[in-house]
DSSP file (Angstrom, degrees, kcal/mol; ACC not computed):
  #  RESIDUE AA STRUCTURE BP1 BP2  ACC     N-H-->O    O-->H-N    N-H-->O    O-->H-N    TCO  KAPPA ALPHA  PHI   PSI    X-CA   Y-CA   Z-CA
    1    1 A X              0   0    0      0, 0.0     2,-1.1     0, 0.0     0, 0.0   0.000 360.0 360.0 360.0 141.2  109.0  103.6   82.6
    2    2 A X        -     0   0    0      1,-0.0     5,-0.3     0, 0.0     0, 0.0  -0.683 360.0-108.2-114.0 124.2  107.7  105.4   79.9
    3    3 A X        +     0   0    0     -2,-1.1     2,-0.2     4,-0.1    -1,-0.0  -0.172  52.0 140.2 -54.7 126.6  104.2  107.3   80.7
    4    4 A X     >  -     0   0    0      0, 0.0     4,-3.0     0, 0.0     5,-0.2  -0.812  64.0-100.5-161.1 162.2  100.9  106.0   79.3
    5    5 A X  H  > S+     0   0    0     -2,-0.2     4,-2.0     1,-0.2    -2,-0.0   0.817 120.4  60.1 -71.7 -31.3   97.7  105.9   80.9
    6    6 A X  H  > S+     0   0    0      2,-0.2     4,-1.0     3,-0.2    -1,-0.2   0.930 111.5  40.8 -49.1 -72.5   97.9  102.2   81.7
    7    7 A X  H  > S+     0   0    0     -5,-0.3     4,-3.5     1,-0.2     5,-0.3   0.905 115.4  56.0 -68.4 -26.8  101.3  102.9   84.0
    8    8 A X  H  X S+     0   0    0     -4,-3.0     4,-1.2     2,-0.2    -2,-0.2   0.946 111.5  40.3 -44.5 -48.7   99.4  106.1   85.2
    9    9 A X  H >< S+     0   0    0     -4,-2.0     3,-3.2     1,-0.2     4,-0.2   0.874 117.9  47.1 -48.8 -91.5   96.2  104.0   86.5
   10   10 A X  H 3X S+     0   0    0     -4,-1.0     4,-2.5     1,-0.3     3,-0.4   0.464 115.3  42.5-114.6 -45.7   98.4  101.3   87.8
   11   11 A X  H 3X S+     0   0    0     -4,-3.5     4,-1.1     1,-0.2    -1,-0.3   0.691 116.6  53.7 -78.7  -7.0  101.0  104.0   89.9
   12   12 A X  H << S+     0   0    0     -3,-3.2     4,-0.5    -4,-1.2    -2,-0.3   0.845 110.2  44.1 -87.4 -23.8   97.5  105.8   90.9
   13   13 A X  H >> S+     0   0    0     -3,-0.4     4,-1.3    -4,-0.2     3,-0.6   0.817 120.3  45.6 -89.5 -47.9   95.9  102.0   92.5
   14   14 A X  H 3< S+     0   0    0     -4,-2.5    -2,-0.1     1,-0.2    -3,-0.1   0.806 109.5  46.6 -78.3 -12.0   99.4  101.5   94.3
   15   15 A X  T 3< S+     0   0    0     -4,-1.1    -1,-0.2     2,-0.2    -2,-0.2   0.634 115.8  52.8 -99.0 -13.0  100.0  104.9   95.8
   16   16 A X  T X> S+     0   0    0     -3,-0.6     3,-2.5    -4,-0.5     2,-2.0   0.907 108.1  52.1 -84.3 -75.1   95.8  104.7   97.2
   17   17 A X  T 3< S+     0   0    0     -4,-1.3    -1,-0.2     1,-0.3    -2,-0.2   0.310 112.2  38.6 -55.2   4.5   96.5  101.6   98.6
   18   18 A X  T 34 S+     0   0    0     -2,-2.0    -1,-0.3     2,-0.1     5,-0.3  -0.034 109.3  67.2-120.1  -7.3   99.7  102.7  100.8
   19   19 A X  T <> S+     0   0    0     -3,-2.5     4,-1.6     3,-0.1    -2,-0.2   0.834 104.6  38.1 -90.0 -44.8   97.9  105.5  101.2
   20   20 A X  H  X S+     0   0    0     -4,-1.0     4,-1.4     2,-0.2    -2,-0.1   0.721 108.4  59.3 -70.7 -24.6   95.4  103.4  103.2
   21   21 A X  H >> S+     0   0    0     -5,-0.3     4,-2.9     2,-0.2     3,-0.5   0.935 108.6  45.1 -82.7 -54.2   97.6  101.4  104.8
   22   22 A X  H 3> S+     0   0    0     -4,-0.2     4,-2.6     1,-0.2     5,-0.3   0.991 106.9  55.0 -40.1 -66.8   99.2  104.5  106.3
   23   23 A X  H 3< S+     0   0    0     -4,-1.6    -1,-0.2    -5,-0.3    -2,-0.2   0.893 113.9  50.4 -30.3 -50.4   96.2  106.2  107.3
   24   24 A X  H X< S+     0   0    0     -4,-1.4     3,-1.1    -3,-0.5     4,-0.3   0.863 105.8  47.0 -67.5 -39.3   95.6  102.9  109.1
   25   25 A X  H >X S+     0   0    0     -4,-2.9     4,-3.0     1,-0.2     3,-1.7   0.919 115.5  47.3 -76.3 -28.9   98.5  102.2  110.9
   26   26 A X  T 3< S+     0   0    0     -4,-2.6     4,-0.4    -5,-0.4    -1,-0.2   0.556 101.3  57.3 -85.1  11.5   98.6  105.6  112.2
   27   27 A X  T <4 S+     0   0    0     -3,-1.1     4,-0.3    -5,-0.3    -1,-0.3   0.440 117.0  46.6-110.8  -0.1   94.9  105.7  113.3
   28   28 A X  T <> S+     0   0    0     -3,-1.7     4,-1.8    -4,-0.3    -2,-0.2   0.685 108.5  54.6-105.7 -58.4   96.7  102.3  115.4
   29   29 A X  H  X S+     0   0    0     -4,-3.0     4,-2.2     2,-0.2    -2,-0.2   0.901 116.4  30.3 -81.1 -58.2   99.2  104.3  116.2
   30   30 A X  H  4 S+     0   0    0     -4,-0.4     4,-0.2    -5,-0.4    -2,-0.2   0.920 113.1  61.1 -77.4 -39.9   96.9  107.3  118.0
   31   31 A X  H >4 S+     0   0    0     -4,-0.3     3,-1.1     1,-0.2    -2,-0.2   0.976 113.4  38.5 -59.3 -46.1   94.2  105.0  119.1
   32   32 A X  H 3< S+     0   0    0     -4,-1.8    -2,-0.2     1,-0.2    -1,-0.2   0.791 121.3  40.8 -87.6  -8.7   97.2  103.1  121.4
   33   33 A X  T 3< S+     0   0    0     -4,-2.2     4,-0.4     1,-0.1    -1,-0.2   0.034  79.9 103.6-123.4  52.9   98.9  105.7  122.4
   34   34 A X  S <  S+     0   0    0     -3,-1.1     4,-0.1     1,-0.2    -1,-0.1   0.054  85.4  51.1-115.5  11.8   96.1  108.4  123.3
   35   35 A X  S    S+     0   0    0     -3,-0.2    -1,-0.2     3,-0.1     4,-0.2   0.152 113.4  44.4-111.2   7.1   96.5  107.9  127.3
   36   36 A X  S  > S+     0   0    0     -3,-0.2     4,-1.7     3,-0.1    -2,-0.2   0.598 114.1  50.5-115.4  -8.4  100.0  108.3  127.1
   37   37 A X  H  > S+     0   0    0     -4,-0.4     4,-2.0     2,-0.2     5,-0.2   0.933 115.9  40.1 -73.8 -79.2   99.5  111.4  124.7
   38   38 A X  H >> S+     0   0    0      1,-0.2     3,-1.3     2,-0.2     4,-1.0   0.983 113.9  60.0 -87.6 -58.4   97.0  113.1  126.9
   39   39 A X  H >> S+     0   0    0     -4,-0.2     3,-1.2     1,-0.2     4,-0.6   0.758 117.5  29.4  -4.2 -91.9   99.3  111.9  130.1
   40   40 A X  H 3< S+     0   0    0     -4,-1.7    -1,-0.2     1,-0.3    -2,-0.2   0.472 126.1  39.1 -77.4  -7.7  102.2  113.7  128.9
   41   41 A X  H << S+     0   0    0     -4,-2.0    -1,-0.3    -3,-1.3    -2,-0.2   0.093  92.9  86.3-132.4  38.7  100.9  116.7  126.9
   42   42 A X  H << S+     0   0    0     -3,-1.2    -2,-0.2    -4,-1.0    -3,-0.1   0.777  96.6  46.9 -80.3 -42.0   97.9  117.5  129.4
   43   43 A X     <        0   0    0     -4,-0.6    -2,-0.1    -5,-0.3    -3,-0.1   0.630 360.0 360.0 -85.5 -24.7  100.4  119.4  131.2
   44   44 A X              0   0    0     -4,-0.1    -1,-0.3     0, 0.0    -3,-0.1   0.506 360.0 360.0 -52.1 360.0  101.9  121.2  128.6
């Protein structure tokens, strides 16, 4: 791919959006397993 502002823009719209989708699933990910979390590392 050869760089230009056009493929910048375009790798800068796909890497925020997988950037939100991570964020999401892992805010998923700690919201459902935040009684088993505090379960097993309350003791720590």
């Amino acid at each position: 791919m050869i760089p230009s502002d056009a493929n910048f823009a375009q790798a800068a719209t796909i890497f925020r959006k997988l950037e939100e989708v991570v964020r999401s699933h892992f805010g998923y990910e700690e919201t459902e397993l935040a009684e088993a979390i505090g379960y097993y590392l309350g003791s720590i």
